[in-house]
OpenMM code with the backbone's topology and positions (N, CA, C; nanometers):
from openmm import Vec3, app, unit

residues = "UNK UNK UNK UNK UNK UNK UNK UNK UNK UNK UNK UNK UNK UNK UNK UNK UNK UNK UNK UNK UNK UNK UNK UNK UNK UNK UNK UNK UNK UNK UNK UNK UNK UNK UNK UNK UNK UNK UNK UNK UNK UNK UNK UNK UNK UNK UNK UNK UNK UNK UNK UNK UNK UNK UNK UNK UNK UNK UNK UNK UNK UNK UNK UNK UNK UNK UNK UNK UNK UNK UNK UNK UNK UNK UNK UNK UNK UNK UNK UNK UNK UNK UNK UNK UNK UNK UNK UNK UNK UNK UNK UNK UNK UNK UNK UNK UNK UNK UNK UNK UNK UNK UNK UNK UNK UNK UNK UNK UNK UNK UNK UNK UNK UNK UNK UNK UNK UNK UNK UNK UNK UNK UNK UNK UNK UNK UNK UNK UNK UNK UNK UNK UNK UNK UNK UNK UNK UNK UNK UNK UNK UNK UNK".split()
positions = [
    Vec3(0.0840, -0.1185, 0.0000),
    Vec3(0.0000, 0.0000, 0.0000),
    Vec3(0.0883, 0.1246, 0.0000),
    Vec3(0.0717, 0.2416, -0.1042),
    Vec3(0.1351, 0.3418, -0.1167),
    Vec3(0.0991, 0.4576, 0.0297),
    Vec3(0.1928, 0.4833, 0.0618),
    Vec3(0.2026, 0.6595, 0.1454),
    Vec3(0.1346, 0.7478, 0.0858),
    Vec3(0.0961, 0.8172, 0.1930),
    Vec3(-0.0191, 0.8875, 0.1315),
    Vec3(0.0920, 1.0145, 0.1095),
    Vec3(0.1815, 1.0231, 0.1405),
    Vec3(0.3238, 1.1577, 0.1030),
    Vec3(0.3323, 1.0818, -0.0938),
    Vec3(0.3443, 0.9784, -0.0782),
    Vec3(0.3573, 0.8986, -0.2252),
    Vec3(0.2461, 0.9366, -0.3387),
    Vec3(0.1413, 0.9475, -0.2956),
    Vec3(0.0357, 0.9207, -0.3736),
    Vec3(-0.0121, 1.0263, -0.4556),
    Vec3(0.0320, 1.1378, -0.3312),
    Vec3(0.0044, 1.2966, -0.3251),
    Vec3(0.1162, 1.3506, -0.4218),
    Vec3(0.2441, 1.2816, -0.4315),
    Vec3(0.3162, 1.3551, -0.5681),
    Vec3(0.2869, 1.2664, -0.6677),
    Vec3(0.2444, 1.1471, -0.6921),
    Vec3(0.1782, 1.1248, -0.8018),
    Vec3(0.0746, 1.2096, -0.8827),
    Vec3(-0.0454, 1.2308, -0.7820),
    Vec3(-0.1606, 1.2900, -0.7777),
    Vec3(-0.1249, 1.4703, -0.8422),
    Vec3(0.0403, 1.5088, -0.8302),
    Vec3(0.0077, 1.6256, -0.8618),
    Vec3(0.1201, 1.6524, -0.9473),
    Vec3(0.2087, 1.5776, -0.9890),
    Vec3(0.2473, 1.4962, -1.1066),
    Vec3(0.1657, 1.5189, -1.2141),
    Vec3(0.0662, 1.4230, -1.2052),
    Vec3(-0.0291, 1.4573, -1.3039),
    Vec3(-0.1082, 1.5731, -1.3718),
    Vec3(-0.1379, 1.6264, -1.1960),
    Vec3(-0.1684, 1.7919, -1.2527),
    Vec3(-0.0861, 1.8588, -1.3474),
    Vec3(0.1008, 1.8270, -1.3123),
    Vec3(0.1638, 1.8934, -1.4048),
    Vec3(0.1641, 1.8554, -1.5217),
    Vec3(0.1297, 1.7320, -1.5664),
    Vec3(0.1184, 1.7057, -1.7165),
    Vec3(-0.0022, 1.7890, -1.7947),
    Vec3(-0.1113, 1.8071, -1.6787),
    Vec3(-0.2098, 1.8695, -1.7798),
    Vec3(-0.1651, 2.0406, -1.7626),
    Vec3(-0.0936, 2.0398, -1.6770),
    Vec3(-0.0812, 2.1837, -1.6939),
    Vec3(0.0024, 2.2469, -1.7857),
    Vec3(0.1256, 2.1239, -1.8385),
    Vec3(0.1395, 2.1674, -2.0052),
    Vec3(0.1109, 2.1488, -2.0710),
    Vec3(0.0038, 2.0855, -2.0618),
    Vec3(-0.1028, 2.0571, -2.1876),
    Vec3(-0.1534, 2.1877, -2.2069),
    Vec3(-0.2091, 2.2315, -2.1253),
    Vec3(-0.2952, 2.3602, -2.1097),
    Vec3(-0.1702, 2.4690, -2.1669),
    Vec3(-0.0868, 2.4978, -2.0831),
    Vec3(0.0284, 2.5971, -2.1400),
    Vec3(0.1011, 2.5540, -2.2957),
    Vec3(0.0764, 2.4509, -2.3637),
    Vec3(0.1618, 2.4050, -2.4889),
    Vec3(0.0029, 2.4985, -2.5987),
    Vec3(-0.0828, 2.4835, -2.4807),
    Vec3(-0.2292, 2.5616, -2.6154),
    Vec3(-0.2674, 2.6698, -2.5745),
    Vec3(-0.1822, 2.7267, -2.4839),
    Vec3(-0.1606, 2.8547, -2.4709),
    Vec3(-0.0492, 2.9515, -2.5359),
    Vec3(0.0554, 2.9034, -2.5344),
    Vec3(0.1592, 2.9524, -2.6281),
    Vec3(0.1561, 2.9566, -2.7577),
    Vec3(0.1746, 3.0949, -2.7931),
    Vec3(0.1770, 3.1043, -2.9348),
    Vec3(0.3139, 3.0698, -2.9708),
    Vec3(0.4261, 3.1147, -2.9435),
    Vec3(0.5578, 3.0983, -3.0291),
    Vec3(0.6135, 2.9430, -3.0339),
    Vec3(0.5883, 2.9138, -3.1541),
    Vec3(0.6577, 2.8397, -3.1950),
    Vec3(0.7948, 2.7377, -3.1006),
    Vec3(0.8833, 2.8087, -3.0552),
    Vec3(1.0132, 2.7691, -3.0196),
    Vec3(0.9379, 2.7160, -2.8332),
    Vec3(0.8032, 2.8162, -2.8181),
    Vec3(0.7794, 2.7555, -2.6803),
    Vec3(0.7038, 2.6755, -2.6625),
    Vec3(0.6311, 2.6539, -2.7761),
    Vec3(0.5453, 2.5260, -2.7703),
    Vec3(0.5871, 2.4029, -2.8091),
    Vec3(0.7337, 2.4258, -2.9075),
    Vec3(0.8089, 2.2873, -2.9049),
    Vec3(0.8961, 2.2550, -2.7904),
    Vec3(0.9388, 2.3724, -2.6992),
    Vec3(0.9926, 2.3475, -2.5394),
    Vec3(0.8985, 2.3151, -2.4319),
    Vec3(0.7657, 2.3432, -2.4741),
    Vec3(0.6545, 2.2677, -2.3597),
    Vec3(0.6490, 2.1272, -2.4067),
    Vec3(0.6457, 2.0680, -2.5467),
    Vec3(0.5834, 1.9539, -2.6188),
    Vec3(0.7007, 1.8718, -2.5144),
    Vec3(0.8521, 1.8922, -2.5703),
    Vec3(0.9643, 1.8103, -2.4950),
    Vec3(0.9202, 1.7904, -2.3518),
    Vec3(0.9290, 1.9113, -2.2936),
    Vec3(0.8894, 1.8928, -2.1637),
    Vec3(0.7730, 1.7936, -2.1390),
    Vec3(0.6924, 1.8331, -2.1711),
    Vec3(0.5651, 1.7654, -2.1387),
    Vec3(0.5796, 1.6268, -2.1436),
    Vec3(0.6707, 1.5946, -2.2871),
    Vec3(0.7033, 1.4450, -2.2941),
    Vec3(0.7786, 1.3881, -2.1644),
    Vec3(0.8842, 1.4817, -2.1367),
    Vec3(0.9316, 1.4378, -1.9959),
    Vec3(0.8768, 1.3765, -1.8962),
    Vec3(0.7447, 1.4947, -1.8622),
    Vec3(0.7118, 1.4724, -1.7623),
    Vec3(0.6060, 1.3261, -1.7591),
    Vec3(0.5635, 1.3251, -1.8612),
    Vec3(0.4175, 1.1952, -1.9133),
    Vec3(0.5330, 1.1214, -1.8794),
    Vec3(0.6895, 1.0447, -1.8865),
    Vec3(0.7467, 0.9849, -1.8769),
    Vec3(0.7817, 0.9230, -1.6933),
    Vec3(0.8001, 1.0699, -1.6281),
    Vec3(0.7880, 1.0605, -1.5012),
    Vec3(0.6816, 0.9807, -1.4151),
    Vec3(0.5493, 1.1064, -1.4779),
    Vec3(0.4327, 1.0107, -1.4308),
    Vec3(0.4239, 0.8292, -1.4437),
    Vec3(0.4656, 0.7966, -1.5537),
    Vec3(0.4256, 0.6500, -1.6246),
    Vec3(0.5326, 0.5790, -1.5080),
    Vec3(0.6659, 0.6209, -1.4311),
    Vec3(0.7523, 0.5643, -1.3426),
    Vec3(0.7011, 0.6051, -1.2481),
    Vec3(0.6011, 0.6797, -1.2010),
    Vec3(0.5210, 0.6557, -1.0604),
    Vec3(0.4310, 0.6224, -1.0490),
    Vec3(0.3419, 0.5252, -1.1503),
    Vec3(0.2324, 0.5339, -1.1780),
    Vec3(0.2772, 0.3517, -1.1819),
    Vec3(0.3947, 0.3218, -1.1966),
    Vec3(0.4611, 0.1876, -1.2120),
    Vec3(0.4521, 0.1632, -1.0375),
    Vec3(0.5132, 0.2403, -0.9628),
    Vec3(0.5052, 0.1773, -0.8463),
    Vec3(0.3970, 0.1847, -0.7614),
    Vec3(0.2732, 0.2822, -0.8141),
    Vec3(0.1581, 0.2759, -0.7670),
    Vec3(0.1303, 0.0679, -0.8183),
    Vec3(0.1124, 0.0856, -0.9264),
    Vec3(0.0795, -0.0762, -1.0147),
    Vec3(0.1813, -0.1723, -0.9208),
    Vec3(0.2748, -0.1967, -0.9031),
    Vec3(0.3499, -0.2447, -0.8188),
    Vec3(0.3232, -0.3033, -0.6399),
    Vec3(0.2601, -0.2063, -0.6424),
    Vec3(0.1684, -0.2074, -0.4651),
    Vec3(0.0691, -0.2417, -0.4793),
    Vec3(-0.0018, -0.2746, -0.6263),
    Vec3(-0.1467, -0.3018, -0.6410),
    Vec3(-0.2639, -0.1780, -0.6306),
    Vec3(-0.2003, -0.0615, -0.6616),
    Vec3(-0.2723, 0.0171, -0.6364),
    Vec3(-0.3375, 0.0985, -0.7600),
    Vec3(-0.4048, 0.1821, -0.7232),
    Vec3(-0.4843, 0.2107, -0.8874),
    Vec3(-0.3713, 0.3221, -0.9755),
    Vec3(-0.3690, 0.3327, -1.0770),
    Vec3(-0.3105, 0.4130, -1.1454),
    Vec3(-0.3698, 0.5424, -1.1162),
    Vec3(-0.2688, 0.6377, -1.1348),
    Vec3(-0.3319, 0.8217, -1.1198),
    Vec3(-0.3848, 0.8219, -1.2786),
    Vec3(-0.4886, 0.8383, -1.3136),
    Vec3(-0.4934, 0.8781, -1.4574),
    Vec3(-0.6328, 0.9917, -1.4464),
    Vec3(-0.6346, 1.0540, -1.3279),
    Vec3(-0.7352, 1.2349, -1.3606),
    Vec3(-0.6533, 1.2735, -1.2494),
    Vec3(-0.6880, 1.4500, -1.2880),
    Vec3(-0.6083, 1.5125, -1.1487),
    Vec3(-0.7105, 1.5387, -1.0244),
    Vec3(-0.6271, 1.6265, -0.9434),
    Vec3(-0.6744, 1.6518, -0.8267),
    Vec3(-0.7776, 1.8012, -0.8576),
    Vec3(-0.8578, 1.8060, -0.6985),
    Vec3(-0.9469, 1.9150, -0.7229),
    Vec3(-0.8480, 2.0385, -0.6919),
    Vec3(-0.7383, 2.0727, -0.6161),
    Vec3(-0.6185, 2.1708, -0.6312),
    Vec3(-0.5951, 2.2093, -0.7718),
    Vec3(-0.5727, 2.0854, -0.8950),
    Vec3(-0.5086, 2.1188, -1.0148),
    Vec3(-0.6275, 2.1584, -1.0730),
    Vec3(-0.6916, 2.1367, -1.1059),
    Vec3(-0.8440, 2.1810, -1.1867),
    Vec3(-0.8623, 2.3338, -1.1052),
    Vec3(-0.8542, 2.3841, -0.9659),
    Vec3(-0.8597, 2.5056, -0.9431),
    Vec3(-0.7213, 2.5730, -1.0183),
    Vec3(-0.6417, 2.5272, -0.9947),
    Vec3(-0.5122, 2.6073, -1.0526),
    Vec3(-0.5657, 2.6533, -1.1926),
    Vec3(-0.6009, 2.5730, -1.2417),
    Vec3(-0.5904, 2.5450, -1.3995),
    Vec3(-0.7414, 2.6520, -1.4288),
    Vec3(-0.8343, 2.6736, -1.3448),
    Vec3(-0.9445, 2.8003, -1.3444),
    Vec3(-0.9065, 2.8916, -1.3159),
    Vec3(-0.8261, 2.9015, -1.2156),
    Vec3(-0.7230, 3.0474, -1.1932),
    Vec3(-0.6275, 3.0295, -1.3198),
    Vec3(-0.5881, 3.0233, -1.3459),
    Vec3(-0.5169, 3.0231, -1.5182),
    Vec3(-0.6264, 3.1071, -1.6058),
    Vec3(-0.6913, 2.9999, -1.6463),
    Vec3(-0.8031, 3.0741, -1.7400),
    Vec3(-0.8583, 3.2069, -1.7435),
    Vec3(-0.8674, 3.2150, -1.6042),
    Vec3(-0.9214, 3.3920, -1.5328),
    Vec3(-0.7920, 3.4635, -1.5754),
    Vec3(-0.6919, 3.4607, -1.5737),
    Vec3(-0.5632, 3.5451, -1.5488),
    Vec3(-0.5092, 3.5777, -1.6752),
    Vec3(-0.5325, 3.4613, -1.7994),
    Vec3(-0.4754, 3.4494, -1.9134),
    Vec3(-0.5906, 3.5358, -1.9825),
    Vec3(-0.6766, 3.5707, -1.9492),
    Vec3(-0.8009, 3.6478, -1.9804),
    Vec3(-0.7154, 3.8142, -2.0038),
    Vec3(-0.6412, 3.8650, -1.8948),
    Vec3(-0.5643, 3.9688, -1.9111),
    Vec3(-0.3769, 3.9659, -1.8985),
    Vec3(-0.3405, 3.8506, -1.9584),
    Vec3(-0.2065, 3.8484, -2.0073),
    Vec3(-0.1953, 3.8115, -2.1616),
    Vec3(-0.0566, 3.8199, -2.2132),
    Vec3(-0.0318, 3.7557, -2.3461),
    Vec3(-0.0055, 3.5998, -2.2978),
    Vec3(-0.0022, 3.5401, -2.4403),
    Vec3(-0.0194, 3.3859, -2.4280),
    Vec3(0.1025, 3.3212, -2.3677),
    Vec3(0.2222, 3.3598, -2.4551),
    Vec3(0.3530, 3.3721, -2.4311),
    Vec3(0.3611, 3.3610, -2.3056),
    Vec3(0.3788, 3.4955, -2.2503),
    Vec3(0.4087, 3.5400, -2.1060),
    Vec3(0.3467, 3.4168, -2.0248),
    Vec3(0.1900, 3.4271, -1.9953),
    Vec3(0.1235, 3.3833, -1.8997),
    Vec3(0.1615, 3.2424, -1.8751),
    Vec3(0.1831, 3.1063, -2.0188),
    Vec3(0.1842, 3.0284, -1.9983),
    Vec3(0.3482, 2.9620, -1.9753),
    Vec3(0.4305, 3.0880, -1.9897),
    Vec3(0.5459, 3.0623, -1.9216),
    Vec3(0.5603, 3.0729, -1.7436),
    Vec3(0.4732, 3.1952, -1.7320),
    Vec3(0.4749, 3.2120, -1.5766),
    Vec3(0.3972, 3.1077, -1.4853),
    Vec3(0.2580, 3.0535, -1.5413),
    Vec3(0.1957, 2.9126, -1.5103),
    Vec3(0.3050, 2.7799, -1.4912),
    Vec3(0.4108, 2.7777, -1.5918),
    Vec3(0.4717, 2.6404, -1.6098),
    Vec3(0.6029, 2.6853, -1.4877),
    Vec3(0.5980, 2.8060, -1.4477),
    Vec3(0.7140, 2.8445, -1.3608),
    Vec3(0.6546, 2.8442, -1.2697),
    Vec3(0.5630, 2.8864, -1.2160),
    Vec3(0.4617, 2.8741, -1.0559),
    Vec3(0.4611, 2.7282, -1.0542),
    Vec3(0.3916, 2.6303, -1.1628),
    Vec3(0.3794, 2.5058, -1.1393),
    Vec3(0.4934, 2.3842, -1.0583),
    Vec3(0.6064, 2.4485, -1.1995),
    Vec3(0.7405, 2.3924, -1.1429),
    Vec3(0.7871, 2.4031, -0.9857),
    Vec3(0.7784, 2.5226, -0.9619),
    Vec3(0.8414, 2.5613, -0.8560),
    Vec3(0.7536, 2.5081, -0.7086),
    Vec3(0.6297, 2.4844, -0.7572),
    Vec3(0.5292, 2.3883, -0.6373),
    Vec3(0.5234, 2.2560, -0.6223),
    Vec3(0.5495, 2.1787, -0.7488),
    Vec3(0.6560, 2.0347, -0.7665),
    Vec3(0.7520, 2.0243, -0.6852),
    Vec3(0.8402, 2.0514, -0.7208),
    Vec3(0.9880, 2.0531, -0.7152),
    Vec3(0.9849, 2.0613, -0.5320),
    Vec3(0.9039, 2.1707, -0.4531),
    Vec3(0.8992, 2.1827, -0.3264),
    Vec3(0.8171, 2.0851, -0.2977),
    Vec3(0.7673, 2.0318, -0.3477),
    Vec3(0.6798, 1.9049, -0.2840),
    Vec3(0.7711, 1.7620, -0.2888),
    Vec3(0.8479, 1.7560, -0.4210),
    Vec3(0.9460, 1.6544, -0.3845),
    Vec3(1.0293, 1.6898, -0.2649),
    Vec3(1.1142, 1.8161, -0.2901),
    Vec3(1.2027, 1.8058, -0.1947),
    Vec3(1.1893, 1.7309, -0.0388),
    Vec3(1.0627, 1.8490, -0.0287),
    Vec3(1.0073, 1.8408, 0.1097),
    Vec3(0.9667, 1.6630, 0.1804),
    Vec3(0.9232, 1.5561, 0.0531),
    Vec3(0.8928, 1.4333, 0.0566),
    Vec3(1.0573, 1.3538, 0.0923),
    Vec3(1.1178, 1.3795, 0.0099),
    Vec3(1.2746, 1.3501, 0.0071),
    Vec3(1.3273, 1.3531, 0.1540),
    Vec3(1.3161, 1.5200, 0.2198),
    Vec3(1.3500, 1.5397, 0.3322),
    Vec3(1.3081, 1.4854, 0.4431),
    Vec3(1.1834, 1.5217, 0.4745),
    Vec3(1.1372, 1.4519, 0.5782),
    Vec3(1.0025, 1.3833, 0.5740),
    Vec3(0.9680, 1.3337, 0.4259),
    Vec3(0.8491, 1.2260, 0.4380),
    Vec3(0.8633, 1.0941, 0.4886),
    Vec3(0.7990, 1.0126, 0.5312),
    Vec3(0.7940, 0.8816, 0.5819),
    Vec3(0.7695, 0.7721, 0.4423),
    Vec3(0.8545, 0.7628, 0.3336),
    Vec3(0.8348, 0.6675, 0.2427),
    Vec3(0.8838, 0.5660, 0.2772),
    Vec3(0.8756, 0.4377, 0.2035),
    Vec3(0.8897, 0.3187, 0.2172),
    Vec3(1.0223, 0.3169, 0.1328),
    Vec3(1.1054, 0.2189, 0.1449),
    Vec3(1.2149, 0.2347, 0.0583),
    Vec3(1.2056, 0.2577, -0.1003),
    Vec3(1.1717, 0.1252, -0.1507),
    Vec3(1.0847, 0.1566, -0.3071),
    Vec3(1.0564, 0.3001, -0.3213),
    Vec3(0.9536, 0.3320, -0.2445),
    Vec3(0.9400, 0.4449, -0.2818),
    Vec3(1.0307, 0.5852, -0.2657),
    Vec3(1.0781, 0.5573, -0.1718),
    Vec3(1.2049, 0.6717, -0.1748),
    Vec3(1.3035, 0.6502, -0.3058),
    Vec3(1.2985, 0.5353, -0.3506),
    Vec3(1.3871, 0.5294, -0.4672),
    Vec3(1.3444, 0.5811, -0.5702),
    Vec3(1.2378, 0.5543, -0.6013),
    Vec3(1.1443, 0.6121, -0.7169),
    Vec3(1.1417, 0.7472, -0.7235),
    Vec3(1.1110, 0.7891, -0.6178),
    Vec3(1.1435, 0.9806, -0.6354),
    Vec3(1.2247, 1.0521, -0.5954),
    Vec3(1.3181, 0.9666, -0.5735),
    Vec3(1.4655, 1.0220, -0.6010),
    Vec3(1.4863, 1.0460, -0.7208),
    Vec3(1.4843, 0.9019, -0.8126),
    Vec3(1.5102, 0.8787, -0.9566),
    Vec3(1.3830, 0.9974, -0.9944),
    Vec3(1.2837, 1.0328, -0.9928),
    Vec3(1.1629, 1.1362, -1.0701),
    Vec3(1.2624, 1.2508, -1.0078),
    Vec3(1.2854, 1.2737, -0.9215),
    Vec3(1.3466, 1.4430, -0.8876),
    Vec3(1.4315, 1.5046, -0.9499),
    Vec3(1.4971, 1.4171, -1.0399),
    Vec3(1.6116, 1.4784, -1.1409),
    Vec3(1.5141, 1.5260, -1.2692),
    Vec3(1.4387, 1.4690, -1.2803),
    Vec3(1.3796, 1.5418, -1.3919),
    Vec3(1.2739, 1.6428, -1.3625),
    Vec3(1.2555, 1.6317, -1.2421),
    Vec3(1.1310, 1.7608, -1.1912),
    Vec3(1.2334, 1.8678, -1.1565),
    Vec3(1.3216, 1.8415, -1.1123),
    Vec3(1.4740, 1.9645, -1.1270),
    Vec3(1.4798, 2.0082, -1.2035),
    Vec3(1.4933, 1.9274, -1.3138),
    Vec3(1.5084, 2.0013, -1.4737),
    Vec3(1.3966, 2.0672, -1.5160),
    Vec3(1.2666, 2.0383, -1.4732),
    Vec3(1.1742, 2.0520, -1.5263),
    Vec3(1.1882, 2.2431, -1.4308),
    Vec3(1.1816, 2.2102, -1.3256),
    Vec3(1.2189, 2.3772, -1.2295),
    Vec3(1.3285, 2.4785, -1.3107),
    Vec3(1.4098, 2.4252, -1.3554),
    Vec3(1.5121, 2.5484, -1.4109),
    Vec3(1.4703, 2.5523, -1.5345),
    Vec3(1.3937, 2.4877, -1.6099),
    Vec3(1.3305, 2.4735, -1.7455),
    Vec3(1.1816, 2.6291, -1.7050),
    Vec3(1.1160, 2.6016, -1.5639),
    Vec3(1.0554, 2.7071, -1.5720),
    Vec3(1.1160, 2.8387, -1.5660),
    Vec3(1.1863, 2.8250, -1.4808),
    Vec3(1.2906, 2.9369, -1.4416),
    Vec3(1.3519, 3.0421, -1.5265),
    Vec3(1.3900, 2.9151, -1.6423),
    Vec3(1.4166, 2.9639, -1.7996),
    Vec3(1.2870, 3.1097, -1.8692),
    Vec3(1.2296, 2.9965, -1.9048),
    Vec3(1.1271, 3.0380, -1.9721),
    Vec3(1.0552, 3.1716, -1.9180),
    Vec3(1.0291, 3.1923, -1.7590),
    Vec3(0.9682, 3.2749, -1.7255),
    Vec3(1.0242, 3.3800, -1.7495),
    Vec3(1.1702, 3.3877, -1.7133),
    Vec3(1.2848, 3.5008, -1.7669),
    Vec3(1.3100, 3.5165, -1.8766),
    Vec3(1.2260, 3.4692, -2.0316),
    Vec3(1.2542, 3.4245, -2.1246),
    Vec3(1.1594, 3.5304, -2.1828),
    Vec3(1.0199, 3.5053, -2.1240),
    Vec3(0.9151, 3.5479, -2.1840),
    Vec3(0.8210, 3.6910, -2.0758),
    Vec3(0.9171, 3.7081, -1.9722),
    Vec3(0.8431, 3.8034, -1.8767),
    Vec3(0.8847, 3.9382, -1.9500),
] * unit.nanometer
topology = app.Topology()
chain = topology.addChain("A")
for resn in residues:
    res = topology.addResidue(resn, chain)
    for name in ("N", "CA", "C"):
        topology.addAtom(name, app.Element.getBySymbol(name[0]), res)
């Protein structure tokens, strides 16, 4: 049986996949919607290796998000209402990142995982790292 510290970065994991979904059809330029597409591929990759050790424990796969990400993702909509596409859905994929990335850490540091699972998001944190200076990028890219 998965940790509920486990389940909860799965669970918002996922949010981040749809949230570049949402930001890859928000961006107009070209060069940033083929840097969300990569990304995005990344991250669908991440998910599918935590979504393995959910399957592993016998547990159900994450495949919808949480009611947090669906609010995020309405606060988006409201906001992108008075920004450019560019901008906004760089600053979305940089807020997003940067609420990941502190949710691994913080799991890493002092969550109660099971070994397996500490291994598993160890191995996902290198790419949610990347995925953080990838926002980091972009927001300074397009602000």
């Amino acid at each position: 049986m998965s940790t509920t510290v486990f389940k909860s970065l799965v669970d918002t994991t996922f949010d981040s996949v749809e949230g570049y979904r949402k930001a890859g059809e928000k961006a107009h330029s070209p060069a940033l919607k083929s840097a969300l597409a990569e990304r995005l591929s990344k991250r669908q990759q991440t998910l599918a290796t935590l979504n393995s050790e959910l399957q592993r424990q016998g547990e159900e796969l994450v495949t919808k998000g949480t009611v947090t990400g669906a609010a995020h993702r309405l606060w988006t909509d409201i906001t992108d209402l008075f920004e450019k596409g560019d901008e906004a859905a760089a600053e979305r994929v940089e807020e997003g990142e940067d609420y990941l990335a502190a949710k691994f850490r913080e799991a890493l540091e002092h969550a109660d995982l099971d070994p397996q699972e500490r291994a598993v998001v160890q191995q996902c944190y290198a790419e949610i790292a990347e995925g953080e200076r990838f926002g980091d990028m972009i927001e300074k890219q397009y602000d």
